[in-house]
Each structure stands twice: as structure tokens, then as C-alpha cells.
C-alpha positions as CSV (number, residue, x, y, z in Angstrom):
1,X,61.2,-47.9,111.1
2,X,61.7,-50.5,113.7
3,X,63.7,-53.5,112.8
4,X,62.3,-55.7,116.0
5,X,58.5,-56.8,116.4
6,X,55.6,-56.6,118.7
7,X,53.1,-59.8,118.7
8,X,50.1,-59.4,120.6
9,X,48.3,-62.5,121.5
10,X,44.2,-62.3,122.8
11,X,43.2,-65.0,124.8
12,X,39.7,-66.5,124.9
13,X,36.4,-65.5,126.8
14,X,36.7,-66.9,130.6
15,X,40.4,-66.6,130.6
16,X,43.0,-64.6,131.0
17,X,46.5,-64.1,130.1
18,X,47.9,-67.4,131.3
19,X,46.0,-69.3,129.3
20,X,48.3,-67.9,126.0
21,X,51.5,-67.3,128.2
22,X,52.5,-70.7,127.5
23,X,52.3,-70.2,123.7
24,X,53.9,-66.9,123.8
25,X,56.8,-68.1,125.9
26,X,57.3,-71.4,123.0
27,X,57.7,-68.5,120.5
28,X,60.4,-66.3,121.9
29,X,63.2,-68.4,121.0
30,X,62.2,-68.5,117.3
31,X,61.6,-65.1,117.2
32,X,64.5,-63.4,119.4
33,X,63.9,-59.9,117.7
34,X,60.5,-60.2,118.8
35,X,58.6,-58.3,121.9
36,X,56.1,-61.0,122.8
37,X,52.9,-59.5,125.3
38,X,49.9,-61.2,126.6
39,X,47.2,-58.3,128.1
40,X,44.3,-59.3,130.0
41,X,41.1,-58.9,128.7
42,X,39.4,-55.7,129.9
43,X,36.0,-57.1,131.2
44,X,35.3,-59.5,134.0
45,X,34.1,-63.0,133.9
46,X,33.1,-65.2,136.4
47,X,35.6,-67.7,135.2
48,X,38.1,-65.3,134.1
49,X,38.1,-62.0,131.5
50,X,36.2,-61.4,128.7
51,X,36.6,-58.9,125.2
52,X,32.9,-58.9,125.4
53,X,29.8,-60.2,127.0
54,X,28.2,-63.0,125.3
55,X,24.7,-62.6,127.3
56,X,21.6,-60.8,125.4
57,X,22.5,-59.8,122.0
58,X,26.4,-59.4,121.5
59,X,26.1,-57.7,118.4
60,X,23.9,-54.5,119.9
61,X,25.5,-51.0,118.6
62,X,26.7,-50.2,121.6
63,X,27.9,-53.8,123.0
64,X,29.7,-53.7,119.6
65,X,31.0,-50.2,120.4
66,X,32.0,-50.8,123.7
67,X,33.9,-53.6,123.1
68,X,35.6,-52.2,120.2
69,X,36.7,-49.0,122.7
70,X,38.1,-51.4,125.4
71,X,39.7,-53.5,122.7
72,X,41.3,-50.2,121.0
73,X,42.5,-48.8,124.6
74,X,44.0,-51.8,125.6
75,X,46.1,-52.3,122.4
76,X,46.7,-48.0,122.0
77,X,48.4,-49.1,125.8
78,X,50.7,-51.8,124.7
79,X,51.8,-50.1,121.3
80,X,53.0,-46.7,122.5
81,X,54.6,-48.3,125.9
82,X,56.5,-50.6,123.8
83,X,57.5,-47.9,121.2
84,X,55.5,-49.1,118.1
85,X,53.0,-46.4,117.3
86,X,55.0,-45.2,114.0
87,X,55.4,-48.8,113.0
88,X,51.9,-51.0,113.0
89,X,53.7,-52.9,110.2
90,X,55.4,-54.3,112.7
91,X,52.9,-55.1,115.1
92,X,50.7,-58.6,115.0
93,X,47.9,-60.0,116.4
94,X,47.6,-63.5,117.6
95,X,43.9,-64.4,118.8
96,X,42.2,-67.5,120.0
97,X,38.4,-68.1,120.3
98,X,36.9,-65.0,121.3
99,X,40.5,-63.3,121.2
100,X,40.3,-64.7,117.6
101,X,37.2,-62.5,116.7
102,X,37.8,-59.1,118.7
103,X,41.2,-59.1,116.4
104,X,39.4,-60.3,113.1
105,X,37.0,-57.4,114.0
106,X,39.6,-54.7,114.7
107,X,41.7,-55.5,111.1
108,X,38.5,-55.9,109.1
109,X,37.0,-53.2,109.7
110,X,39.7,-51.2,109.3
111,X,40.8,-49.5,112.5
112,X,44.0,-51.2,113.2
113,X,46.6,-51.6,110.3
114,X,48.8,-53.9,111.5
115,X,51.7,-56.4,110.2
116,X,50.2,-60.0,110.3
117,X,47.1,-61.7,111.7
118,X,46.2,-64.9,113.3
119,X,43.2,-66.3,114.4
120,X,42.7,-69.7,115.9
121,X,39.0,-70.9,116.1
122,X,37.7,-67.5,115.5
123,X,35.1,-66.0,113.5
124,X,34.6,-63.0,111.4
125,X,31.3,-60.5,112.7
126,X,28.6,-60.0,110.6
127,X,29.9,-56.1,109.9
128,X,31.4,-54.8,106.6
129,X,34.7,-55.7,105.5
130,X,36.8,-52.2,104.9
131,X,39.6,-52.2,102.3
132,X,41.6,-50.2,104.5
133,X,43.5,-52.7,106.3
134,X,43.6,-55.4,103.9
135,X,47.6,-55.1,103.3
136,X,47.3,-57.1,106.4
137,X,48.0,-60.7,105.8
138,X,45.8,-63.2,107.6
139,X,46.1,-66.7,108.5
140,X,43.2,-69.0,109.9
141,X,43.2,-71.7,112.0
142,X,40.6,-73.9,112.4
143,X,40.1,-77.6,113.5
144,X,37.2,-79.6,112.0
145,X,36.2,-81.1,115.2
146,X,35.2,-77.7,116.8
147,X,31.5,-77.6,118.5
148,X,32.0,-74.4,119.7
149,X,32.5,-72.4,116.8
150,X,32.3,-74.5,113.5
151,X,35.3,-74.5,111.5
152,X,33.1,-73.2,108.2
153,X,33.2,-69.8,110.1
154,X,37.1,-69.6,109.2
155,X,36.7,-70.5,105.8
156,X,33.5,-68.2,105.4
157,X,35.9,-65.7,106.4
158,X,38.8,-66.7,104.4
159,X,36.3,-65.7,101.8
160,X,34.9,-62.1,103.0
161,X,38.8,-61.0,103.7
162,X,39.9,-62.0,100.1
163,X,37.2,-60.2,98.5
164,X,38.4,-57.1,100.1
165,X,42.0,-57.6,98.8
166,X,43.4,-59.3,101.7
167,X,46.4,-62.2,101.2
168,X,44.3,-64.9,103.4
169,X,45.7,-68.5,104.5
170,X,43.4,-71.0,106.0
171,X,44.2,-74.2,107.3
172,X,41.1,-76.6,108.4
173,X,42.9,-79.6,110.8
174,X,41.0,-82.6,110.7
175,X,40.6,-84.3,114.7
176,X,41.3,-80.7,116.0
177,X,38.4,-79.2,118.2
178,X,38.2,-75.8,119.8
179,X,41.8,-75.2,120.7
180,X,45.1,-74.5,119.9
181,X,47.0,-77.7,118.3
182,X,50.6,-77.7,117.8
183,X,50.7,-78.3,114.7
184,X,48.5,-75.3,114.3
185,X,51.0,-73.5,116.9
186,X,54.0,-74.5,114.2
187,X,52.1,-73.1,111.2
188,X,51.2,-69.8,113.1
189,X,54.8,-69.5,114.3
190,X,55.9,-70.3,110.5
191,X,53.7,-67.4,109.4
192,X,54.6,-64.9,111.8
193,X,58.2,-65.3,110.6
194,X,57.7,-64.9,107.2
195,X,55.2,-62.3,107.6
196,X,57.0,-60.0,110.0
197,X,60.4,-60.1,107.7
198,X,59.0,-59.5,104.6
199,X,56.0,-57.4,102.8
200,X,54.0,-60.1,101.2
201,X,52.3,-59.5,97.4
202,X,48.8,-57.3,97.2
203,X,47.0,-59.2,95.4
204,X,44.7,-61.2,97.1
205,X,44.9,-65.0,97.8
206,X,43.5,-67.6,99.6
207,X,45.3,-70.6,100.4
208,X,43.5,-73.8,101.8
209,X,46.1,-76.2,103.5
């Protein structure tokens, strides 16, 4: 078992690593035991790199399968380089926007059984929920003022993941659009602590701050 921690964080669509670096780098001093790393996503952009394509219908079989291969191969990459394939507990995902839903998507439906789970101004896809992650802890961000993807999408999730067993915390933040507040940075940062350092309760719970 390892006793350090890997946090992955996803950036959002037309973007790349950068964009989160900042973030990451605000992190590393409150979580020293921590190996912070910010990928690229795998497909081009014309403004930057994408998870997915957002043209024509996004949720075609195989758009949905594609993505979900590229998504799989570029986290498989970054877990056995950094020595954490025996220990997903200790592994989390940190996701913004479009970041936010390829990671919603890889825990919910199972495929990646990790340690802890944030999403900032993300949304859940319209697939089924699997049971087989759901000792995966979850926090959602959200602010109120998003016009990119409404903030009811977080709590609509909050709902699907606790009715497959997951522990889910949502936070709406009022005068917050589609981004990454610090006060939202704080309460991500406050979760990853607790979440990585101890094995939270399975029965499921949602939490609306």
C-alpha cells in the first residue's frame, strides 16, 4: 500500500495543461505527500486540447467509446509511471468543465476505482450509474452563475451518484460562473485531505453546502 498520493487534475475543452498548473502548483504545499500531475488532453483543438469533440452528436457509441479509450490510456500512462497501479485508493481525480465530465464518466460508470473525486462545473452523462466504483467519494462544485453548464447539472448528479451508494458533497456558490473560485479551490483542497487520509463511511450521503 502506498502511503503518498497521486492527484490527477483534467483541464477543460480548448485548453491544456496550463490552464490547471496554477491550481496544482497552490496545492503542493498542503499536500507534501502528494504526487501532483497535470496531462494534456489527448485530442486537438483549435484553441487548445480537448477529452472529446463537442461537434455533431457527442454522445454517439463510438464518440463515447473513443473518448473513454483515450481518457483510459492517458490515465493507465500516469498511474503505472508513477507507481500506483496496485493502489487506485490512492489515486484522485480533479476535473474542471469538460475535465469535470470525462472524470464523472470514468468513476460512474465503473471503470476507474479510485480514491476521491472532484468536479468543478461538470456534468454527469446521460449513461448508467454502476455500483462498482461508488466507494469513491465525490465532491461537486458548482457556481450558480454558470451559463455554460447550469449548476442544476451538479446537483442532478449529486442525486444519480447517491442512489448508487456513493458518499456525494455538493456545494452550489452563489455569484460564481463557469470557473474555478477559490473558495471552491479551498473546499476541494479540504476534501482531498480528508479523503486521501482516511476511508470515509459507505453509506451514502449527500451533503448540500
Amino acid at each position: 500500500m502506498h502511503d503518498k498520493s497521486l492527484i490527477i487534475f483534467f483541464h477543460g475543452i480548448g485548453a491544456s495543461s496550463a490552464q490547471l498548473m496554477p491550481l496544482a502548483n497552490s496545492y503542493q504545499d498542503s499536500l507534501p505527500d502528494a504526487r501532483l500531475v497535470v496531462p494534456d488532453a489527448p485530442f486537438r483543438h483549435q484553441y487548445g486540447r480537448e477529452w472529446f469533440s463537442i461537434h455533431g452528436d457527442p454522445l454517439a457509441p463510438d464518440r463515447i467509446c473513443r473518448a473513454r479509450k483515450a481518457f483510459d490510456a492517458t490515465v493507465n500512462e500516469i498511474v503505472m509511471r508513477e507507481g500506483f497501479e496496485k493502489s487506485l485508493d490512492r489515486v484522485a481525480f480533479v476535473g474542471v468543465s469538460q475535465g469535470a465530465i470525462v472524470s464523472l464518466d470514468a468513476v460512474a460508470s465503473g471503470r476507474w476505482q479510485v480514491g476521491a473525486l472532484v468536479s468543478f462545473a461538470g456534468l454527469l452523462p446521460p449513461v448508467t450509474v454502476s455500483t462498482e466504483s461508488n466507494r469513491t467519494p465525490v465532491l461537486l462544485v458548482h457556481g450558480e452563475d454558470d451559463r455554460t453548464i447550469p449548476a442544476f447539472a451538479s446537483s442532478i448528479a449529486a442525486g444519480q451518484l447517491s442512489a448508487a451508494g456513493f458518499q456525494v458533497e455538493l456545494e452550489l456558490q452563489p455569484t460564481v460562473g463557469h470557473t474555478i473560485s477559490s473558495k471552491g479551490a479551498d473546499r476541494a483542497l479540504t476534501f482531498l485531505q480528508k479523503t486521501l487520509s482516511w476511508k470515509p463511511a459507505t453509506s451514502p450521503n449527500v451533503l448540500v453546502a
